[in-house]
C-alpha positions as CSV (number, residue, x, y, z in Angstrom):
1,X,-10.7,-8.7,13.9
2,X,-14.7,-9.2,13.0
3,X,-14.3,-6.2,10.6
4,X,-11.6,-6.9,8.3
5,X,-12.0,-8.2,5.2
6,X,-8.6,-9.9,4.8
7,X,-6.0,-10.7,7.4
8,X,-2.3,-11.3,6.8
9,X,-0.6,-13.4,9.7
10,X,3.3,-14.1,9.5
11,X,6.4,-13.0,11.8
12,X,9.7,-10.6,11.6
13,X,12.6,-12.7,12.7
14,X,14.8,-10.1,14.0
15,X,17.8,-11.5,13.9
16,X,17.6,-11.9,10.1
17,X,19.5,-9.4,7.6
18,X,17.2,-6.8,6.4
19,X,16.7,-6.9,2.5
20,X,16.0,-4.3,0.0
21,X,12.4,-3.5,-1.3
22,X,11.4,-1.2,-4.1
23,X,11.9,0.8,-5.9
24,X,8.4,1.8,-5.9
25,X,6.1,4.2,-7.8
26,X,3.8,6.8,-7.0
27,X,0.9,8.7,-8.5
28,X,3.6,11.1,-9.8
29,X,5.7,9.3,-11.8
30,X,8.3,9.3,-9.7
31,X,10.0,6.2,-8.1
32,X,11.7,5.6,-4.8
33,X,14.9,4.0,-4.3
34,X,15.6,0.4,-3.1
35,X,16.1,0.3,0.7
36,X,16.5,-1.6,3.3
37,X,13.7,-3.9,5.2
38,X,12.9,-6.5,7.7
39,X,11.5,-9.5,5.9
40,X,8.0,-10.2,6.5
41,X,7.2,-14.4,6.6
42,X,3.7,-14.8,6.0
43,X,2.1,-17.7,7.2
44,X,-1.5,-17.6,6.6
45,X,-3.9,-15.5,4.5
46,X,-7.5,-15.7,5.6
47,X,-10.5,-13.3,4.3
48,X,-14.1,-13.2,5.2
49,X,-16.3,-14.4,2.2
50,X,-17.9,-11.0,1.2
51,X,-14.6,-9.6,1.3
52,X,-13.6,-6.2,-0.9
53,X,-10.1,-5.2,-2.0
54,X,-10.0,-2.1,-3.1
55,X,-6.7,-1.0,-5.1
56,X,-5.2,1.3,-7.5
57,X,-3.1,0.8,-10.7
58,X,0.3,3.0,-10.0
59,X,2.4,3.2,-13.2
60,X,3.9,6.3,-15.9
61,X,1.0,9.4,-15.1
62,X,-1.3,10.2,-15.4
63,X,-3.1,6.8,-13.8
64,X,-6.2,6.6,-11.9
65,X,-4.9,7.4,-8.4
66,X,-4.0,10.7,-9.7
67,X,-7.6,11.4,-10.2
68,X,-8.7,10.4,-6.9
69,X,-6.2,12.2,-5.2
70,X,-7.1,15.7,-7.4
71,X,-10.2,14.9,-6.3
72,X,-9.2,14.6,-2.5
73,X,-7.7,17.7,-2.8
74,X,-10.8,19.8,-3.7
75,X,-13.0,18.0,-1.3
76,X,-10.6,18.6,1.7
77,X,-9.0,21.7,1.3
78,X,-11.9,23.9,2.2
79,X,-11.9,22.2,5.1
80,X,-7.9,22.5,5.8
81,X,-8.4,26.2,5.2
């Protein structure tokens, strides 16, 4: 992967119980429930030295990803319609 600025490397074991995640919260305040998952066993992290992560603070609203996606929303829907 020459364009990726991080890459995660690791294994499922599928034989393994699954294990709960979450809950989790969005840009709306809201939170999902805990469900169940396969476990993902990383084994390596490697990035590129430039690399860029780009993220977003989710917690009560109104947080910044709220923003960005009332912005999406007027620069897309024109084009939806």
């Amino acid at each position: 992967m020459p364009n990726a600025d991080f890459v995660i490397e690791g294994y499922i074991d599928p034989i393994e119980p699954l294990r709960d995640e979450g809950p989790f919260g969005d840009h709306t305040g809201y939170y999902t429930l805990p469900e169940p998952y396969p476990v993902f066993h990383v084994t390596a992290i490697t990035h590129r030295r430039d690399a860029v992560y780009p993220v977003t603070i989710v917690g009560l609203p109104p947080m910044e990803d709220f923003y960005i996606g009332g912005a999406s929303v007027k620069l897309f829907l024109p084009i939806f319609k």
